[in-house]
N, C-alpha and C positions, 0 to 999 in steps of 0.2 A: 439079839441084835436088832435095834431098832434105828428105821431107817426114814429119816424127815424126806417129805414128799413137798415141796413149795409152788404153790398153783398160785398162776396171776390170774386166775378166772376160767373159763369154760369158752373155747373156739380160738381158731389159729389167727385171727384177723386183729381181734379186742383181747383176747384172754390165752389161755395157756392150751399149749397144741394138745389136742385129745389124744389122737396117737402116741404121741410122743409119752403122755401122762399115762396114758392104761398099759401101755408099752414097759414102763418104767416101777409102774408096780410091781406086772408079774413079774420082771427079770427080779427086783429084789428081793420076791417070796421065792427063785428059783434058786437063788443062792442064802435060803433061809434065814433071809431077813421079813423082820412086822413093818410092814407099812404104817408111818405115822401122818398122814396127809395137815397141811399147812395152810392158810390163808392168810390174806389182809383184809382186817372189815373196815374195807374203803372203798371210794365210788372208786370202776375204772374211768380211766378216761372218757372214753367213748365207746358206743355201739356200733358195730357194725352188721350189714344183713348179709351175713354169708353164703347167700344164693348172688345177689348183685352185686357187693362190694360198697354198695354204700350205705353210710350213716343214718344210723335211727333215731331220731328226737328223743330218747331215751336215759334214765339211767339205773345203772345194774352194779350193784354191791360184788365187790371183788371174790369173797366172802362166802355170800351166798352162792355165786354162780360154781364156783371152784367147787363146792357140794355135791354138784351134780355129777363131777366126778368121781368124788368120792364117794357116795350116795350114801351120804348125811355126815358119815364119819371124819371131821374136818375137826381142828385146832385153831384158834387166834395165834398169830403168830407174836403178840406179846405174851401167849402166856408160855411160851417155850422155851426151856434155858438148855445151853447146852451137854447140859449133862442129863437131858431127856434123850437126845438120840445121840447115836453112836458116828452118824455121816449125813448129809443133807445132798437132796438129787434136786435142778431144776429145770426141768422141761423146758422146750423152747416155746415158742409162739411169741407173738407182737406183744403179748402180756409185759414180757420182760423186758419191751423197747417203750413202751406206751405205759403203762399202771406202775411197775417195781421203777423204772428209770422211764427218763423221755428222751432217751438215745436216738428214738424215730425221726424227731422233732429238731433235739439240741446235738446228736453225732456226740462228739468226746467229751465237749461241755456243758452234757445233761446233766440233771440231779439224781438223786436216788431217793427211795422211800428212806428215813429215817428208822425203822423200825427192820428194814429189811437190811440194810448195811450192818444195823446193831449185830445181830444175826450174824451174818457170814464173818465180818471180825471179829467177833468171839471166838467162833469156829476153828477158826483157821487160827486164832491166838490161844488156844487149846489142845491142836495138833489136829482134830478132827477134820476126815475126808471130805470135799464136795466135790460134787459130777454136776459137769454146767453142758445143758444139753443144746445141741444149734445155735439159737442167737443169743442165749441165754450168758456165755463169758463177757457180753457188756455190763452184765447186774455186776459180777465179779470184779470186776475193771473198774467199776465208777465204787465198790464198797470199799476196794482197798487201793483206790488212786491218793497217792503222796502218805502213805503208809508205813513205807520203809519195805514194807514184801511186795519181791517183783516175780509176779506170776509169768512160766507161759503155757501160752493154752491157742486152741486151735478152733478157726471157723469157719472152717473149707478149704477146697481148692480151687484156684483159679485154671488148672489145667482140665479139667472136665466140669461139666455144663452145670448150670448153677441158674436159679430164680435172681439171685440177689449177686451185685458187684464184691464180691468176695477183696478183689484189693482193696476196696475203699473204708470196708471193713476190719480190716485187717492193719491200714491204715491209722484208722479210730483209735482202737485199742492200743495202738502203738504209743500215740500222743498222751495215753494215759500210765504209760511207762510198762506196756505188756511186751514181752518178748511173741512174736508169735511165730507158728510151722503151721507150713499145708496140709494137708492132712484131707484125704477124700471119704465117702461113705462106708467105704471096708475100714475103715482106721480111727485109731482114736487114741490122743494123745496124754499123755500120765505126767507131771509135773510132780517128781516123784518128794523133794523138797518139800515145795508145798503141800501135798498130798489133794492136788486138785489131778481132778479126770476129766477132759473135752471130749465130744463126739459131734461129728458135724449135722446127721441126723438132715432135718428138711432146710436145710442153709444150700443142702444138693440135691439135685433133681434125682429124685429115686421114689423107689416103689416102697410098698406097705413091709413086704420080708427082707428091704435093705434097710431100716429103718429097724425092723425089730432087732435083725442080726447085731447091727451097729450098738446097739442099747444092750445088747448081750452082753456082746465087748466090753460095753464101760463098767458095769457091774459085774465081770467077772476082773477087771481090773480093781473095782471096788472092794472087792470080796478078799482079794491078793492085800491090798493097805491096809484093810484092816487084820487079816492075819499076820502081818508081818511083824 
């Protein structure tokens, strides 16, 4: 059972949440899945310095940096066809609002990487699972907006404490014809149709073992789909 790992880069700010990412491996090796780790060899957006929060005169290969999670062991993501893995997981981090989509930027009427849409419609027009983690169901949302498949999927809750405006979010998604449910960090929502899984992950203020717990969840839901 091999299981696509999709990194928009390395750090929660420019690139793809590390926790979330290393988080997300072991859970798939726990439920006896190979990790297939995924990139885009494209410049991200931007840099950021994640001691300050501000921007580095810099530019950093999506590609590359995503490596260092994987420590070297990484794919282009053209050269993956769906019938290399079995389900695709995407971490959260700004990666997915900034490099795969500019949701950060454009909110509903961002674009998406061409290459990473390719991807997930395929996917999802082959029956095969994705697990979209924290901010990650706006990739989802702008790959299969005006698609004819209407996803729902989850990105927090607004009744407990949150970093991020959770309605405005939830909003977003809506405009791009997502059904969506609240859903807090013990919980995690299963689009059983589509065979998509949400987890809200760092979209809510939580610690490092609600975060793991929650990523348990979506791969032991993951693990369920694909047995089914």
């Amino acid at each position: 059972m091999k299981i696509g790992l999709l990194l928009s880069g390395c750090g929660v700010y420019d690139g793809a949440e590390i926790h979330e990412a290393v988080l997300s491996m072991l859970a798939i090796q726990e439920i006896g899945g190979e990790v297939v780790c995924i990139g885009v060899d494209k410049l991200q957006h931007h840099v950021i310095n994640h001691l300050t929060g501000e921007k580095i005169p810099q530019e950093r290969n999506m590609l590359v940096e995503a490596a260092r999670i994987a420590r070297g062991a990484i794919v282009d993501i053209t050269t993956i066809q769906p019938a290399d893995i079995d389900a695709l997981v995407i971490p959260g981090g700004f990666g997915s609002a900034k490099n795969f989509t500019s949701w950060a930027f454009d909110g509903p009427n961002s674009t998406i990487l061409p290459e990473v849409k390719l991807l997930l419609v395929n996917l999802i027009n082959v029956g095969k699972p994705i697990v979209a983690l924290c901010v990650s169901p706006v990739v989802l949302a702008k790959a299969l907006e005006d698609s004819g498949v209407h996803l729902n999927m989850t990105i927090g809750s607004s009744k407990e404490d949150s970093p991020y405006e959770i309605p405005s979010f939830e909003g977003g998604l809506q405009a791009t014809g997502v059904t969506t449910e609240e859903k807090t960090v013990r919980e995690i929502l299963i689009d059983v149709e589509n065979k998509v899984i949400t987890a809200p992950c760092y979209m809510m203020e939580a610690s490092l073992l609600e975060i793991r717990n929650n990523i348990q969840q979506a791969m032991e839901g993951l693990k369920t789909l694909l047995n089914a």
